[in-house]
PDB file as gemmi writes it, atoms N, CA and C in Angstrom:
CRYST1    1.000    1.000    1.000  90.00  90.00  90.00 P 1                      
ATOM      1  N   UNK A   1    -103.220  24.657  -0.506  1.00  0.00           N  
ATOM      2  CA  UNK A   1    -102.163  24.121   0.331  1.00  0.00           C  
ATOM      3  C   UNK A   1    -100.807  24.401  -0.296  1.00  0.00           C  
ATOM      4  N   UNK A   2    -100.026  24.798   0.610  1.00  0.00           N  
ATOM      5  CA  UNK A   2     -98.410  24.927  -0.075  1.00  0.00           C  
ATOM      6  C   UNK A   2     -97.711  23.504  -0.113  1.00  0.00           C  
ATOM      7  N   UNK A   3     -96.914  23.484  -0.849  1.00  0.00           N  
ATOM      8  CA  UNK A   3     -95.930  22.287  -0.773  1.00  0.00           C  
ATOM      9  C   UNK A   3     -94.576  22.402  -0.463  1.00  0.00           C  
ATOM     10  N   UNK A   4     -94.378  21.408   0.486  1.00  0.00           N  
ATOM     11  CA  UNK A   4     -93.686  21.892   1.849  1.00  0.00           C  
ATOM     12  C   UNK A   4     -92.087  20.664   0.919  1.00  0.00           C  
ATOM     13  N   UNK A   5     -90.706  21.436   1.217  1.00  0.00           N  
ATOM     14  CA  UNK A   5     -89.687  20.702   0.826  1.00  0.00           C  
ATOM     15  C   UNK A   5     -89.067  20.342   2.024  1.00  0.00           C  
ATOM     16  N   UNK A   6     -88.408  19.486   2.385  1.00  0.00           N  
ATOM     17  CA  UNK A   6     -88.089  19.488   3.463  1.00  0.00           C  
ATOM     18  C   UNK A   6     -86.770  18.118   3.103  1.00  0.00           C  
ATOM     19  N   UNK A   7     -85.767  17.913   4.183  1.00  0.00           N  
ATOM     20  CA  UNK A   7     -84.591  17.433   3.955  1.00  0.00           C  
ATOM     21  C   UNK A   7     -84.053  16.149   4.849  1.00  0.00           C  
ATOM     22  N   UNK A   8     -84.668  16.607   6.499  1.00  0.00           N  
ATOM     23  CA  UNK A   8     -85.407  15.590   6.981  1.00  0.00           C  
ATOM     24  C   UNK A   8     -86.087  15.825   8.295  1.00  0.00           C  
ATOM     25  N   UNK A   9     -85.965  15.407   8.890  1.00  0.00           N  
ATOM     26  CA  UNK A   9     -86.950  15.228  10.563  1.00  0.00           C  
ATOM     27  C   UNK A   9     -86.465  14.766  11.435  1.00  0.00           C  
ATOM     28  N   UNK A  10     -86.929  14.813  12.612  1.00  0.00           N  
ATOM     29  CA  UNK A  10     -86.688  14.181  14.076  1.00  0.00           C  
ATOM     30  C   UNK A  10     -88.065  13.757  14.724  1.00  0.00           C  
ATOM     31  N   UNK A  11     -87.601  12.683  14.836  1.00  0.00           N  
ATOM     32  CA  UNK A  11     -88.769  11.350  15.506  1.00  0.00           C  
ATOM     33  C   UNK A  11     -88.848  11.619  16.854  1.00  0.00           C  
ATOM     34  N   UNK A  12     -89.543  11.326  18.002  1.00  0.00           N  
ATOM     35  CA  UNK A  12     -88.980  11.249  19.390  1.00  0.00           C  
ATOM     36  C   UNK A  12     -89.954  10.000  19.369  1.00  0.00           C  
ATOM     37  N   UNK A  13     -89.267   8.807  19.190  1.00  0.00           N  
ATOM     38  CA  UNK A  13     -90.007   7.447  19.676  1.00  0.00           C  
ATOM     39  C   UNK A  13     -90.290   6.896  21.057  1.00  0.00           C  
ATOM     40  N   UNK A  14     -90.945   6.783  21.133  1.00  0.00           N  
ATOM     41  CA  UNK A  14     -91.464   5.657  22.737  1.00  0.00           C  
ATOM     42  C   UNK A  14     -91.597   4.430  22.808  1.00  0.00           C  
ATOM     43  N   UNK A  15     -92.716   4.244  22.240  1.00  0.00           N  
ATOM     44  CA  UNK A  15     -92.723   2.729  22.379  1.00  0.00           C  
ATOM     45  C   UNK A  15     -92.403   2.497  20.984  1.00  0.00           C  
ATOM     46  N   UNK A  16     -91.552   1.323  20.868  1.00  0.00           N  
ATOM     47  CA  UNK A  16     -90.874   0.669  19.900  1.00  0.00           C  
ATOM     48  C   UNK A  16     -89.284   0.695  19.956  1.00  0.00           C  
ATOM     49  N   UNK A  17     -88.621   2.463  20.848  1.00  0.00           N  
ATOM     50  CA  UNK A  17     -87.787   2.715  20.612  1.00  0.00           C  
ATOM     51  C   UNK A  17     -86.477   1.862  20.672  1.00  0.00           C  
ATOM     52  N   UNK A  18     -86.899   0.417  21.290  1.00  0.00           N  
ATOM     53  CA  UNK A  18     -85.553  -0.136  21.624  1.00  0.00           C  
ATOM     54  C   UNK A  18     -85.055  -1.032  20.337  1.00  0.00           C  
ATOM     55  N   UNK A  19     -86.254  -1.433  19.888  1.00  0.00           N  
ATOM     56  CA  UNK A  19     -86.125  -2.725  18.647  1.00  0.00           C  
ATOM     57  C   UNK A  19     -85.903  -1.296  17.757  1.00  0.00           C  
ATOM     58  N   UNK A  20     -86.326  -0.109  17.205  1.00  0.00           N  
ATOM     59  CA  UNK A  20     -85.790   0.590  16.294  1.00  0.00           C  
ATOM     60  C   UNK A  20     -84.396   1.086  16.140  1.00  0.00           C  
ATOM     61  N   UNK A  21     -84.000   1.216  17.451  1.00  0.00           N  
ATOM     62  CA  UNK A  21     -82.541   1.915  17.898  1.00  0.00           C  
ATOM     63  C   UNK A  21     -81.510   0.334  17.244  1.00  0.00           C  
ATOM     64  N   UNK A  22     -81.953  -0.732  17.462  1.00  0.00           N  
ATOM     65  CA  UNK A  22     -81.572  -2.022  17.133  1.00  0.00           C  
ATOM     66  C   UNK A  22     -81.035  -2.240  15.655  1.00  0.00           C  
ATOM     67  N   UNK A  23     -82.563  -2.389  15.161  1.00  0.00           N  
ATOM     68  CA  UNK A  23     -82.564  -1.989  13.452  1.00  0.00           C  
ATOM     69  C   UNK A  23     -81.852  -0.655  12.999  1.00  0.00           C  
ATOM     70  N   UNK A  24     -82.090   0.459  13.065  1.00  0.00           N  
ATOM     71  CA  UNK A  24     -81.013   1.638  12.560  1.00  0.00           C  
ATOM     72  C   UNK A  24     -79.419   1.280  12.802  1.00  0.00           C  
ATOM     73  N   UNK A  25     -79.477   0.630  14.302  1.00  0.00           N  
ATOM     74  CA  UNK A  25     -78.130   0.640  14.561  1.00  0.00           C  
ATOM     75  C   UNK A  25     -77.122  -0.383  13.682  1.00  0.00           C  
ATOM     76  N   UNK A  26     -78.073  -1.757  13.211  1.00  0.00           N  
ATOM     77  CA  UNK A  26     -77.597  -2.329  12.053  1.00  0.00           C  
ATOM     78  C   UNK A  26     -77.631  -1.981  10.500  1.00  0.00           C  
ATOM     79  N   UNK A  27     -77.360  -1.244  10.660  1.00  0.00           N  
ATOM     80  CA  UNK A  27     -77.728  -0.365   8.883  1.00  0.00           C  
ATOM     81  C   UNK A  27     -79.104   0.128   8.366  1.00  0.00           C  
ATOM     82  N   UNK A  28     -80.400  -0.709   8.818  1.00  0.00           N  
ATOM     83  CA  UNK A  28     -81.526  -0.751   8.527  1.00  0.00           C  
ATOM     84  C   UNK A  28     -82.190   1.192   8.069  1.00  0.00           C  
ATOM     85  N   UNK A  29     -82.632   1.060   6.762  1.00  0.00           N  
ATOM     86  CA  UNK A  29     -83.661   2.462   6.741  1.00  0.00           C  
ATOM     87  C   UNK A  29     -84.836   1.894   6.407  1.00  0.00           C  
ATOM     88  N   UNK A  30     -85.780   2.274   7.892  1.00  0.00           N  
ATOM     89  CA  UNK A  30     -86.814   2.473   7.995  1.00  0.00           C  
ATOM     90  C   UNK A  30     -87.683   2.975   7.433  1.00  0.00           C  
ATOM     91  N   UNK A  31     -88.818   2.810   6.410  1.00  0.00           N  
ATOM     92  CA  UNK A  31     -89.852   3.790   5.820  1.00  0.00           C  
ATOM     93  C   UNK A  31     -90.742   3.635   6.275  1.00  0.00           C  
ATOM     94  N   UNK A  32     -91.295   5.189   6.847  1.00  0.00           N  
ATOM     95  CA  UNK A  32     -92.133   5.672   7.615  1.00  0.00           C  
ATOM     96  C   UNK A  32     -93.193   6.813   7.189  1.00  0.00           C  
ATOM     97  N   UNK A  33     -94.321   6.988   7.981  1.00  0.00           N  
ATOM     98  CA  UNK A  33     -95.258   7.856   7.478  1.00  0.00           C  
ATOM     99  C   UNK A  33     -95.820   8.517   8.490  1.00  0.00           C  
ATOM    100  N   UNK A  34     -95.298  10.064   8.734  1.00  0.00           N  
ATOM    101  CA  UNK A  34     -95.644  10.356   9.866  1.00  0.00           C  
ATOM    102  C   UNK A  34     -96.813  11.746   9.713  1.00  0.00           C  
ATOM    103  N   UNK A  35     -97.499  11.676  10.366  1.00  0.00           N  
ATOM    104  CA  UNK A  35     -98.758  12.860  10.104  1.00  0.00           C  
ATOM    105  C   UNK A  35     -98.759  13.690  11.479  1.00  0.00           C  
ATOM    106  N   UNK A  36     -99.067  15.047  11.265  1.00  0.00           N  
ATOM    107  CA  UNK A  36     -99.321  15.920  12.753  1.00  0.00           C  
ATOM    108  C   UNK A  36     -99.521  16.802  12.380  1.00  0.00           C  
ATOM    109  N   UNK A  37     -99.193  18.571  13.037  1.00  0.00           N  
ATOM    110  CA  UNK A  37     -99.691  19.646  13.116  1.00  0.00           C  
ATOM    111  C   UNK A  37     -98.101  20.298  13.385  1.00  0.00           C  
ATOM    112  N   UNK A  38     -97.562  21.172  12.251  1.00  0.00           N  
ATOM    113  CA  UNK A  38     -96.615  21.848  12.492  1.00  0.00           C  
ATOM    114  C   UNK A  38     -97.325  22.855  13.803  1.00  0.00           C  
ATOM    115  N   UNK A  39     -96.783  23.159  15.013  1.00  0.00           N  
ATOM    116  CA  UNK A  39     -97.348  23.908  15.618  1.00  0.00           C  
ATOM    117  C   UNK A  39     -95.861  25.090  16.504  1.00  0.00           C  
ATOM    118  N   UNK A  40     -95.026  25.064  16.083  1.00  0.00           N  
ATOM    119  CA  UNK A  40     -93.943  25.986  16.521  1.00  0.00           C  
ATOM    120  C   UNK A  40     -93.031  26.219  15.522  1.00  0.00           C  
ATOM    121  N   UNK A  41     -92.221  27.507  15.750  1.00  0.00           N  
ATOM    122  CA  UNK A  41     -90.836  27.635  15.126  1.00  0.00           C  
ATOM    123  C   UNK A  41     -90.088  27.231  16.094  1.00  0.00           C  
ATOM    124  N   UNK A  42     -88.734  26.317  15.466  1.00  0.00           N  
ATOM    125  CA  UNK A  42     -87.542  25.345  16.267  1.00  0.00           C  
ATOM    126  C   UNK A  42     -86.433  25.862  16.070  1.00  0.00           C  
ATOM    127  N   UNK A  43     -86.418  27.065  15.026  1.00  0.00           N  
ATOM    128  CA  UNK A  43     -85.121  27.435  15.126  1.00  0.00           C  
ATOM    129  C   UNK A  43     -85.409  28.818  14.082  1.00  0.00           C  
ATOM    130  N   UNK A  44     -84.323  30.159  14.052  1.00  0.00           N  
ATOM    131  CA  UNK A  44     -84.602  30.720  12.903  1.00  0.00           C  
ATOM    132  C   UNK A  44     -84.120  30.404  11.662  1.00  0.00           C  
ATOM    133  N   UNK A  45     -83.781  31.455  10.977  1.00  0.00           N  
ATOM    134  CA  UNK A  45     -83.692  31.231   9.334  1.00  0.00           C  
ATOM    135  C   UNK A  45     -82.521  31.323   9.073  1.00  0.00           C  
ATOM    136  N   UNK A  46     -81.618  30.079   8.886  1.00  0.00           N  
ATOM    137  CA  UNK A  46     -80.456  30.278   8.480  1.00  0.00           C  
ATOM    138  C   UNK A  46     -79.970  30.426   6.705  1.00  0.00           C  
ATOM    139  N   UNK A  47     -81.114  31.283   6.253  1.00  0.00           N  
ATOM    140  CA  UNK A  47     -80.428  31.265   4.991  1.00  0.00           C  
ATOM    141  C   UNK A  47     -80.870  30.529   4.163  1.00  0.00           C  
ATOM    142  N   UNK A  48     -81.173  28.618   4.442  1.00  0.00           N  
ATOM    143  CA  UNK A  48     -81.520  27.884   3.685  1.00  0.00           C  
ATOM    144  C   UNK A  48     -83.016  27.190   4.026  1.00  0.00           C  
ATOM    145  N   UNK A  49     -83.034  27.881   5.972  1.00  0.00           N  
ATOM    146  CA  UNK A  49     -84.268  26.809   6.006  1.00  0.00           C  
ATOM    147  C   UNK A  49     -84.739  27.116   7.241  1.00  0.00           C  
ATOM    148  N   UNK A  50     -85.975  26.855   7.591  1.00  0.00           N  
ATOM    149  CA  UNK A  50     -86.362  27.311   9.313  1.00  0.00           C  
ATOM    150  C   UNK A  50     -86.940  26.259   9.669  1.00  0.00           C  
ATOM    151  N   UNK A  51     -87.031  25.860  10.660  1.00  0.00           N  
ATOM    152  CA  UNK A  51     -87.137  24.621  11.518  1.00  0.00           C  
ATOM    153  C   UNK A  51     -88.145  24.460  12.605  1.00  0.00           C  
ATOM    154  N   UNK A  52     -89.208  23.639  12.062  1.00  0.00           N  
ATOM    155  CA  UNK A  52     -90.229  23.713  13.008  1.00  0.00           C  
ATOM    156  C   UNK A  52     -90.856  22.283  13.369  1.00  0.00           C  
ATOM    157  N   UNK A  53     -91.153  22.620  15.168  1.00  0.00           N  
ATOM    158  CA  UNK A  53     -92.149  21.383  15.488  1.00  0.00           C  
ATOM    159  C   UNK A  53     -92.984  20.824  15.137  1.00  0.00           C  
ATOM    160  N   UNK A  54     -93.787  19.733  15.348  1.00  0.00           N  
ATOM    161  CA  UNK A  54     -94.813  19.205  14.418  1.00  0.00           C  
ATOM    162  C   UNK A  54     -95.406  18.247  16.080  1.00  0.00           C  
ATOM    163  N   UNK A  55     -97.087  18.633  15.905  1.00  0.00           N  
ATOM    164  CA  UNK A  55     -97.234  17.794  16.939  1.00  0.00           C  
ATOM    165  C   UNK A  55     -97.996  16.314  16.204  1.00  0.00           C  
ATOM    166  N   UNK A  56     -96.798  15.528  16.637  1.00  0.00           N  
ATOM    167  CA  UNK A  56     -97.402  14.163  15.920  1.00  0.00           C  
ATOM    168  C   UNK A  56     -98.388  13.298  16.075  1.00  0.00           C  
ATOM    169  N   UNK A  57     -99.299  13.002  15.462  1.00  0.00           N  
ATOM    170  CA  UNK A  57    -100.596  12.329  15.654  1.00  0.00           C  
ATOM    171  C   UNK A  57    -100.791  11.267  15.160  1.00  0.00           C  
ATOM    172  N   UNK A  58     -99.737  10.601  14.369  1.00  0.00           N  
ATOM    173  CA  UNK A  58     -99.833   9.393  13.944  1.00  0.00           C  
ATOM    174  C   UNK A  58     -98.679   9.063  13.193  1.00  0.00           C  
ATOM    175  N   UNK A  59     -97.739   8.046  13.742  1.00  0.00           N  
ATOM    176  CA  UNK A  59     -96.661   7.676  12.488  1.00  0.00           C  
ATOM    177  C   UNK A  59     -96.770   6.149  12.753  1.00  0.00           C  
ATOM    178  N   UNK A  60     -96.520   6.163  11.638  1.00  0.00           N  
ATOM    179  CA  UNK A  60     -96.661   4.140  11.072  1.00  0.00           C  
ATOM    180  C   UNK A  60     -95.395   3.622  10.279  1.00  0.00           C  
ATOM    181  N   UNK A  61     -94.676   2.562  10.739  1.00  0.00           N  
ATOM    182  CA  UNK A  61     -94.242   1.915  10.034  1.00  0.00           C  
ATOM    183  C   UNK A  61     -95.071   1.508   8.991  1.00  0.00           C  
ATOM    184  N   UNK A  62     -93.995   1.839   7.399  1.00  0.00           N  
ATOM    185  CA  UNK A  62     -95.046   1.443   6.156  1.00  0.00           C  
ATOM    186  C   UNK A  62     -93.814   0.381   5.437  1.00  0.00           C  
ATOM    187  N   UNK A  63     -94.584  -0.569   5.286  1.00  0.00           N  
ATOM    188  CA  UNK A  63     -94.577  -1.762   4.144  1.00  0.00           C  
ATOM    189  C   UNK A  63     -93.457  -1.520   3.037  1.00  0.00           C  
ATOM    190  N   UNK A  64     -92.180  -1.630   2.748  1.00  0.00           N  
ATOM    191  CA  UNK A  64     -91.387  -1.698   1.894  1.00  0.00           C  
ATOM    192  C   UNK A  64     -91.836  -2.176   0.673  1.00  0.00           C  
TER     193      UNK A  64                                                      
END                                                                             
C-alpha cells in the first residue's frame, strides 16, 4: 500500500448537515473518520497535487 499525504478534503453531508453547519459555524473542529474508494481524478496536476474523488462508505464522528 502507498501512503497517501494529503492536506485536506471535502465532505458532502446529508443527514446531520444542519446541526454540523451549526457547530463549524461556531468555531467548533470536528474530528472525523472517513473511509471509501478513491474512484476519479477531480482535477489535474498543479505542480503540488492532484485531486481526487473518493466514494464514501462510511464517516463517523470520532470521540475527542
Amino acid at each position: 500500500m502507498e501512503k497517501i499525504s494529503s492536506d485536506f478534503a471535502i465532505l458532502d453531508i446529508k443527514r446531520g448537515r444542519v446541526g454540523f453547519a451549526k457547530r463549524v459555524n461556531a468555531g467548533e473542529r470536528i474530528p472525523v473518520t472517513i473511509r471509501g474508494y478513491i474512484d476519479a481524478i477531480h482535477s489535474q496536476d498543479d505542480g503540488t497535487s492532484i485531486e481526487f474523488s473518493i466514494d464514501v462508505t462510511d464517516a463517523v464522528e470520532r470521540a475527542r
